[in-house]
MIRO-543041 format. One line per 2 residues: number of its first residue (from 1); their letters; for each residue y, x, z of C-alpha. Coordinates in pm, 1 decimal, always signed. Each point is the difference from the previous one (the first is absolute). Layout:
N
NUM = A = Y,X,Z ~ ...
//
This chain:
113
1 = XX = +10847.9,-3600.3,+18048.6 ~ +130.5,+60.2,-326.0
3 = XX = -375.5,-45.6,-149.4 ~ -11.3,-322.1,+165.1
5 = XX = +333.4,-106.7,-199.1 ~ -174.7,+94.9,-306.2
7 = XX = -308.1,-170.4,+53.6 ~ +204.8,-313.7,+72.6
9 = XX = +237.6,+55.6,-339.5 ~ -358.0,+5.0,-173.7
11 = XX = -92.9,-283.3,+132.6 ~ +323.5,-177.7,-143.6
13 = XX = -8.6,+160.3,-267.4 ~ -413.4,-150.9,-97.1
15 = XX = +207.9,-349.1,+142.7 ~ +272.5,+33.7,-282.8
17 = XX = -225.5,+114.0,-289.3 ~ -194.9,-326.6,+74.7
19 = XX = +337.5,-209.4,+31.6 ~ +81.0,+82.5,-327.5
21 = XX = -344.5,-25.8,-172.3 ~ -1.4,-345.0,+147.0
23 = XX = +367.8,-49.0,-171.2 ~ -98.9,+116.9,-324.1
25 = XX = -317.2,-179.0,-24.4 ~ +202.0,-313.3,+94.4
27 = XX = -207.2,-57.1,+312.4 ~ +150.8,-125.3,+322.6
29 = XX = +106.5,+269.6,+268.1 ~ -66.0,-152.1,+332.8
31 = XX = +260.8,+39.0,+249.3 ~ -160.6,+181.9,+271.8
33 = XX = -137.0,+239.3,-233.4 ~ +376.3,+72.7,-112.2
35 = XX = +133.4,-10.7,+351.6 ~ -265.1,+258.7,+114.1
37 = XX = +83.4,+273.5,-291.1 ~ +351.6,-55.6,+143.9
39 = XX = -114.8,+26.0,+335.5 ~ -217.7,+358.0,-97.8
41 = XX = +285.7,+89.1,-187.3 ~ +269.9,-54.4,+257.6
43 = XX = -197.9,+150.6,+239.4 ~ -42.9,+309.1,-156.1
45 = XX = +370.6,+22.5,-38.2 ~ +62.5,-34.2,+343.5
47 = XX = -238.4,+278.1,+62.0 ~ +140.8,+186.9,-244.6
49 = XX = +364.8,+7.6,+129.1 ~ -140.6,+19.9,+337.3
51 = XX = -168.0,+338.6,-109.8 ~ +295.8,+62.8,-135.5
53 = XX = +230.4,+20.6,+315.1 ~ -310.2,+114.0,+251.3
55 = XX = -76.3,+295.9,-199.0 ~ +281.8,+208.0,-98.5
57 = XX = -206.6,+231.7,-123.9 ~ -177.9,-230.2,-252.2
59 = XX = +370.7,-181.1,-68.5 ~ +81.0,+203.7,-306.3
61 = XX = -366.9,-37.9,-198.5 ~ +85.9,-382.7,+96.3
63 = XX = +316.9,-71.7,-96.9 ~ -37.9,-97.1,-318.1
65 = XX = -303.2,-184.0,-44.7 ~ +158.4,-208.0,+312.3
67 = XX = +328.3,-65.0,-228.0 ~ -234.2,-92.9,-245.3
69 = XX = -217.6,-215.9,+167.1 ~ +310.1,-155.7,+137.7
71 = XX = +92.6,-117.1,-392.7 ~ -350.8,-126.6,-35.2
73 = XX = +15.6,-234.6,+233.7 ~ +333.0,-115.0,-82.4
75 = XX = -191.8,-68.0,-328.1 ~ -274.5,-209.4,+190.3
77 = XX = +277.1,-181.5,+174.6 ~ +115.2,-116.9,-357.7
79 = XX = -367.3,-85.2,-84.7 ~ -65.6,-197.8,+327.8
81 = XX = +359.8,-219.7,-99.4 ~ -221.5,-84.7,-299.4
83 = XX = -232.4,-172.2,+200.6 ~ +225.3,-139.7,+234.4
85 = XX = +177.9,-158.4,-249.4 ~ -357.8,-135.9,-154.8
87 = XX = +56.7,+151.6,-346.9 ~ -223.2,+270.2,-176.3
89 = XX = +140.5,+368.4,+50.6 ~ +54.6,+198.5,-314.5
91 = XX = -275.6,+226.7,-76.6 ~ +268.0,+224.5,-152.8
93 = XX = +135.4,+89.9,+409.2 ~ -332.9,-42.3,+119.4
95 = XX = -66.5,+309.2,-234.6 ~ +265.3,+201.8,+139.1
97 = XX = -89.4,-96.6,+369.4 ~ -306.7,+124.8,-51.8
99 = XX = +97.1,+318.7,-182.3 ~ +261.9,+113.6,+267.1
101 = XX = -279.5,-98.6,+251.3 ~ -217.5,+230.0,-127.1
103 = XX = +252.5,+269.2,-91.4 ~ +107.4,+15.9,+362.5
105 = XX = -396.6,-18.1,+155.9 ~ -53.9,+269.8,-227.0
107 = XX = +319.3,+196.4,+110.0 ~ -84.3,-35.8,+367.7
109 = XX = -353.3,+86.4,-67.4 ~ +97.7,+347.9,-196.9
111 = XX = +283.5,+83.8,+209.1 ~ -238.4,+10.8,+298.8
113 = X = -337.0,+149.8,-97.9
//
């Protein structure tokens, strides 16, 4: 299960690196395209706590890149009110989004080979 979760992060993570492109390059970012990195994203966090709790065992290699997962998509949250609002989000946060993205996709990866 947990290489599912990871597979599914990935595929978030492709989502977001072409989110941002698309912000840099000051081309649009359609909606669905946003809402389904969100979607990949918040599914893998699901996963990932669920993994969490089902698996003792696994609970401890989990922990943190669950907590930090958990700040990352507090981050996307902010990013999304961007949107919402119909403004431009800084490229600045965008930056770090992506950076503790990767940082904790790269922590659950290591943690559990």
């Amino acid at each position: 299960m947990l290489k599912v979760d990871i597979i599914v992060f990935a595929v978030a993570a492709l989502g977001g690196l072409l989110l941002m492109a698309r912000r840099v390059s000051g081309k649009d970012r359609p909606l669905p395209f946003a809402l389904g990195h969100g979607l990949f994203a918040a599914s893998g966090l699901v996963l990932l706590a669920y993994i969490f709790m089902a698996q003792p065992a696994r609970a401890e290699m989990i922990k943190l890149p669950l907590i930090l997962f958990v700040f990352t998509a507090m981050g996307g949250f902010f990013l999304f009110s961007y949107r919402l609002r119909r403004k431009e989000f800084p490229v600045a946060a965008g930056t770090v989004h992506g950076m503790l993205a990767v940082a904790s996709f790269l922590t659950l990866l290591f943690k559990n080979i």
